[in-house]
C-alpha positions as semicolon CSV with decimal commas, in nm:
position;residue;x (nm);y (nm);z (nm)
1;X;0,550;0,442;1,021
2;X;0,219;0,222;1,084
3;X;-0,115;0,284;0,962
4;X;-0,152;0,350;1,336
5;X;0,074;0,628;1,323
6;X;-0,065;0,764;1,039
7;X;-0,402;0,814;1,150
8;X;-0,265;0,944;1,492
9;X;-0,117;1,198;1,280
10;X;-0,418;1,252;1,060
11;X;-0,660;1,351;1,389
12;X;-0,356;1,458;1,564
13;X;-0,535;1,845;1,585
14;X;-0,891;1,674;1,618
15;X;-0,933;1,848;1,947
16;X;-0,896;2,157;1,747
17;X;-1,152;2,065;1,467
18;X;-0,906;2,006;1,231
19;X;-0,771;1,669;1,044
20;X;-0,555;1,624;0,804
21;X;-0,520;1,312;0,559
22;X;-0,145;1,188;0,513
23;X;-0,048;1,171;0,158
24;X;0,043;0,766;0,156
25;X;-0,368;0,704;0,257
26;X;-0,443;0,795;-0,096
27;X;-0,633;0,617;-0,369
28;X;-0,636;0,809;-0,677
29;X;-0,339;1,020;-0,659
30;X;-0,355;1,335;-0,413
31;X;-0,700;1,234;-0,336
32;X;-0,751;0,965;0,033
33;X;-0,879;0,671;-0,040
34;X;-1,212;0,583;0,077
35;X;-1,107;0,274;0,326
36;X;-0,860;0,544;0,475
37;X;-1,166;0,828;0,539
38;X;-1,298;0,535;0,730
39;X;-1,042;0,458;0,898
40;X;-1,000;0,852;1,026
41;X;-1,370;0,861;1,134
42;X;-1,293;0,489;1,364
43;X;-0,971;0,658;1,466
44;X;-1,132;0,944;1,649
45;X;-1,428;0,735;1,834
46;X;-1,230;0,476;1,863
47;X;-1,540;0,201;1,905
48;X;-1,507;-0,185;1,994
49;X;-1,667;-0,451;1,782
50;X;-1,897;-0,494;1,697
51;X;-1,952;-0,133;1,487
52;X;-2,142;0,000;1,223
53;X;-1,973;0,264;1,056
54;X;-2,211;0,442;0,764
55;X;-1,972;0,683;0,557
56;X;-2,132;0,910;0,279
57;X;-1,836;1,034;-0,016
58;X;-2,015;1,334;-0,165
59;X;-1,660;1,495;-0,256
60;X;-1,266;1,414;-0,307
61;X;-1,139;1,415;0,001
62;X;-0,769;1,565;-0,042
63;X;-0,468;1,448;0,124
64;X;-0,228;1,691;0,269
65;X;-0,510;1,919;0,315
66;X;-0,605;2,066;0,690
67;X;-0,985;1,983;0,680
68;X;-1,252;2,110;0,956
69;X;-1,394;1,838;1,127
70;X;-1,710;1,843;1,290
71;X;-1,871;1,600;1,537
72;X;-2,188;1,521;1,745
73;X;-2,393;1,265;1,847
74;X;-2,790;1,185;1,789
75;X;-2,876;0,936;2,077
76;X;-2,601;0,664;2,089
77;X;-2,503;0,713;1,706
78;X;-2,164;0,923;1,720
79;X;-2,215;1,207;1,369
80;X;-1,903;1,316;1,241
81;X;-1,806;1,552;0,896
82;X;-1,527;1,703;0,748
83;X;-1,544;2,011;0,515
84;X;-1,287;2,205;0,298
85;X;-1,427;2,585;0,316
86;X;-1,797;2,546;0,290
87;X;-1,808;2,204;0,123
88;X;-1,892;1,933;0,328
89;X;-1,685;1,653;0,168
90;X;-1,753;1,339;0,390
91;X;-2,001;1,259;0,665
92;X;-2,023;0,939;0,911
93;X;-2,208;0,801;1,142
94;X;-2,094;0,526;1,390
95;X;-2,309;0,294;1,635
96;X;-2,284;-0,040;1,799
97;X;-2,661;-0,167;1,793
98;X;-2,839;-0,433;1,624
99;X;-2,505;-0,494;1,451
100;X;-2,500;-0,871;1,310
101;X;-2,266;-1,079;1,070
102;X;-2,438;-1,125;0,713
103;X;-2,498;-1,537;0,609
104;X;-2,185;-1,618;0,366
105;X;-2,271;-1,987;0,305
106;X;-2,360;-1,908;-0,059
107;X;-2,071;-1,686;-0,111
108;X;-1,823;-1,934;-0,003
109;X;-1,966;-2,216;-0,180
110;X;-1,909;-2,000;-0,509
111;X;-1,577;-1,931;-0,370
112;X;-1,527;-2,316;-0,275
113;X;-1,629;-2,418;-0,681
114;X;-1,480;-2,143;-0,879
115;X;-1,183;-1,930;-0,789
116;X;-0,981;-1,961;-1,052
117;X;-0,915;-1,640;-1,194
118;X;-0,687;-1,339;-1,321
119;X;-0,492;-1,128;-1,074
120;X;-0,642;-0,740;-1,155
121;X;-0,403;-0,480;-1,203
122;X;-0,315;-0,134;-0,938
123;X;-0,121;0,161;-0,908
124;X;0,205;0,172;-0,759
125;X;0,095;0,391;-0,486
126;X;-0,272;0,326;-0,400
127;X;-0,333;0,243;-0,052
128;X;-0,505;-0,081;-0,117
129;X;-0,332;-0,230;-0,407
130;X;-0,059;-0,044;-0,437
131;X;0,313;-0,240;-0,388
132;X;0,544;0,058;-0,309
133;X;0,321;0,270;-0,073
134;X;0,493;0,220;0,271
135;X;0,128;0,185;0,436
136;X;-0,045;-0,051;0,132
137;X;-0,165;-0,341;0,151
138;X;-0,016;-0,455;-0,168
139;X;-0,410;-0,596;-0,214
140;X;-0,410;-0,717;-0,545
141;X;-0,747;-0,926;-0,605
142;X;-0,851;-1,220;-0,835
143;X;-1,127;-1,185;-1,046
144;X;-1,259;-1,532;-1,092
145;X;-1,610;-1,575;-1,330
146;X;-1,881;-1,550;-1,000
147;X;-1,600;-1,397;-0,692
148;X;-1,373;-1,168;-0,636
149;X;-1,184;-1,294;-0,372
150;X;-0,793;-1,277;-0,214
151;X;-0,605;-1,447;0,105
152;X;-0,425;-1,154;0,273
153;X;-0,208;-1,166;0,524
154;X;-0,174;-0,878;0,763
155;X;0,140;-0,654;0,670
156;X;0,395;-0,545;0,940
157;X;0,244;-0,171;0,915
158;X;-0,090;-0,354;1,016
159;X;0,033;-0,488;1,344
160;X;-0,105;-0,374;1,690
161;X;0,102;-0,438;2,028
162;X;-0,239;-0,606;2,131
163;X;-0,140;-0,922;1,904
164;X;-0,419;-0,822;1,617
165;X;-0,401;-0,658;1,281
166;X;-0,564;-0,297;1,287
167;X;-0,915;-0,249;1,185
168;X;-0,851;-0,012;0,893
169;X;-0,718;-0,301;0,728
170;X;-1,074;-0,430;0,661
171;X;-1,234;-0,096;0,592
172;X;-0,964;-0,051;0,313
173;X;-0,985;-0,338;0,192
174;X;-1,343;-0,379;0,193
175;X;-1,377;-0,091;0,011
176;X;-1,120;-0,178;-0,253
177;X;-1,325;-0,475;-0,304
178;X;-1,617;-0,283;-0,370
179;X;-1,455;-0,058;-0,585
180;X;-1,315;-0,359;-0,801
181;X;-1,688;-0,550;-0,801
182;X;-1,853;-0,172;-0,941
183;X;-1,566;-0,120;-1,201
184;X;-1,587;-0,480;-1,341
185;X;-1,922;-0,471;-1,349
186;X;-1,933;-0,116;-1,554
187;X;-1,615;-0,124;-1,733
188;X;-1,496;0,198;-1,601
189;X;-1,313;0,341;-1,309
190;X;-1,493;0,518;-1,095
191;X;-1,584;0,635;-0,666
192;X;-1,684;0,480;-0,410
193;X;-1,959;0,695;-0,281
194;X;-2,186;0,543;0,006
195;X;-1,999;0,280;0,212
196;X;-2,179;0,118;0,452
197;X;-1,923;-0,103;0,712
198;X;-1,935;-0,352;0,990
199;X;-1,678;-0,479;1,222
200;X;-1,766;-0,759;1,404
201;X;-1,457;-0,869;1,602
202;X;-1,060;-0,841;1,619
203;X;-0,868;-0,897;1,331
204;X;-0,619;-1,159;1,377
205;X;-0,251;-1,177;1,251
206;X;-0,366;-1,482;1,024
207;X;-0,451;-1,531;0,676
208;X;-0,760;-1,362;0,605
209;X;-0,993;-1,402;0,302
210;X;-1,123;-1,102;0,109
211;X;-1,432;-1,211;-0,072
212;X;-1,728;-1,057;-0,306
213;X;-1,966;-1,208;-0,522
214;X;-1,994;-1,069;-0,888
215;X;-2,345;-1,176;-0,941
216;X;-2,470;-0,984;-0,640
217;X;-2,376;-0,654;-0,853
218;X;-2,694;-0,480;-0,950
219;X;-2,781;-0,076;-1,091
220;X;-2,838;0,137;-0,778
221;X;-3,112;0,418;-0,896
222;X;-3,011;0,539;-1,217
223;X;-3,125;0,437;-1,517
224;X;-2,777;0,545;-1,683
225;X;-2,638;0,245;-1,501
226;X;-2,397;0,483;-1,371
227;X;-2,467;0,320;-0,995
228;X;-2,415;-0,026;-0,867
229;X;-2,498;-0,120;-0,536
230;X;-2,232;-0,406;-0,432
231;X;-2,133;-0,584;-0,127
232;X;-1,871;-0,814;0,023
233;X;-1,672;-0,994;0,353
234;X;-1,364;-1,040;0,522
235;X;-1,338;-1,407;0,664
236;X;-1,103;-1,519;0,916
237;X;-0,923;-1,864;0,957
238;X;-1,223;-2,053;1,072
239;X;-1,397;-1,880;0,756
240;X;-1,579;-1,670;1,040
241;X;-1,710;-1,326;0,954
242;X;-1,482;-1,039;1,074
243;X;-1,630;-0,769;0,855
244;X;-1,873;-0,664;0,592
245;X;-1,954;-0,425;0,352
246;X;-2,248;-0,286;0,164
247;X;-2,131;-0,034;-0,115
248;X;-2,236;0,186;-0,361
249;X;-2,013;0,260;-0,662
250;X;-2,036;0,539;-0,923
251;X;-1,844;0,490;-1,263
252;X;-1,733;0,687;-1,549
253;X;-1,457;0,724;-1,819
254;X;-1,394;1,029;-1,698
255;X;-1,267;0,851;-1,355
256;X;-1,108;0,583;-1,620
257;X;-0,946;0,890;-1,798
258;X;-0,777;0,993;-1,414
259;X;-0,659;0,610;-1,340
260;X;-0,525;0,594;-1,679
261;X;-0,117;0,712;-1,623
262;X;-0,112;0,586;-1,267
263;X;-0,256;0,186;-1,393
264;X;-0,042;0,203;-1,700
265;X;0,277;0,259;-1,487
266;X;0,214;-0,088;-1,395
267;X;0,001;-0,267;-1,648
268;X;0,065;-0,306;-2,039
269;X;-0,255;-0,206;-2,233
270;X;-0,376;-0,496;-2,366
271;X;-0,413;-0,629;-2,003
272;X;-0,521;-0,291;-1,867
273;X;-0,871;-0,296;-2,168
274;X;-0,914;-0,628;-2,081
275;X;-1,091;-0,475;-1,757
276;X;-1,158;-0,125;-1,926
277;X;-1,192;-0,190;-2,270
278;X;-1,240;0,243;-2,329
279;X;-0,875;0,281;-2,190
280;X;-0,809;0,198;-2,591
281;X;-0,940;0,541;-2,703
282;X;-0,833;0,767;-2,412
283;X;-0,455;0,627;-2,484
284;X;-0,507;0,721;-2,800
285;X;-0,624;1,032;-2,721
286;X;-0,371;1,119;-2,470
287;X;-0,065;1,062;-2,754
């Protein structure tokens, strides 16, 4: 299966109002993983580059789960939804105007002078960074002191007939990367929860670079620094910008407690605290 397939399958009942998540598009376990809600919303509008894709997280969105989907339009912004009973869970909104690539000269002269750095740990499973899921990316990114940052090249699940990579690799990815730049900068696990995406042209089947800049992390509207507002790229060959992201990312040790058994799986302790120094306590606690 391709990620194609699996988001034919996902909106496969769309006409119907209904969608359904497969289980290997999941982040934390059981639950899909953000880049893969995006990629179900592009899946049934099906838009050309360039696109702005604005997708709001206000629940878990479960995999395996028949969800009722909802869509309209407000001029020529396409509105989309999907609920569980009466909880709306996630809502998008999609539109190709005014849509421009963000100036990366800075970012990849950081890159350029310091990228020397520590591979960060993942799940088994996870979409993004996960090495056994069938559909992952195997995304694992290197956290260097001022970038986060990682050459990827497309997987065979990524392939189109067309000759490029599909687009939901850069809206997972992209939001794996902002998910990584919010949970450094906190300490703690945590959601993505407004993810604001671009696509600006075709992904090639080249080496692409994955790239975020740590000092650009900065508290989004709580004074609990519970928020951070981040943002990032993907780059092709020529260092040209495919896609960008503009994130927010919520973190707790509660979400830290819920990553714990799936990181550990893969990742002795001591590395594990070295990015979430409170996973100490809650293996402790967990004995």
């Amino acid at each position: 299966m391709t990620i194609d397939d699996a988001l034919r399958l996902a909106t496969a009942e769309a006409a119907r109002g209904v969608v359904t998540i497969p289980p290997d598009l999941h982040g934390f376990p059981g639950v899909a993983h953000g880049g893969a809600v995006a990629a179900a919303f592009h899946r049934l509008t099906l838009p050309r580059p360039p696109v702005a894709l604005h997708l709001e997280l206000q629940r878990s969105v479960p995999t395996g789960a028949p969800l009722r989907l909802a869509t309209g339009s407000h001029g020529v912004t396409a509105e989309l939804s999907l609920a569980q009973g009466d909880r709306v869970l996630a809502t998008a909104t999609l539109h190709r105007s005014g849509v421009t690539p963000p100036p990366v000269g800075d970012l990849l002269a950081a890159w350029d002078h310091d990228r020397q750095g520590a591979e960060l740990p993942g799940s088994a499973t996870c979409l993004a960074c996960g090495s056994a899921n069938p559909l992952g990316l195997g995304l694992r990114l290197i956290a260097a002191p001022r970038v986060l940052w990682r050459e990827h090249v497309p997987r065979p699940a990524y392939h189109l007939r067309t000759g490029e990579a599909h687009p939901a690799l850069a809206l997972v990815a992209l939001d794996e990367l902002g998910w990584w730049l919010g949970a450094l900068a906190q300490g703690e696990c945590g959601v993505t929860t407004d993810v604001r995406l671009a696509l600006f042209a075709p992904l090639p089947l080249a080496p692409l670079l994955v790239l975020g800049g740590r000092a650009g992390v900065h508290p989004d509207g709580d004074p609990r620094g519970r928020y951070s507002r981040v943002s990032g790229v993907l780059l092709g060959p020529g260092r040209d910008v495919l896609a960008a992201a503009e994130i927010r990312f919520a973190g707790s040790r509660a979400y830290t407690r819920r990553l714990l058994e799936p990181f550990l799986a893969t990742t002795p302790l001591d590395e594990l605290a070295r990015w979430f120094p409170s996973v100490r306590e809650l293996s402790v606690r967990r004995v």
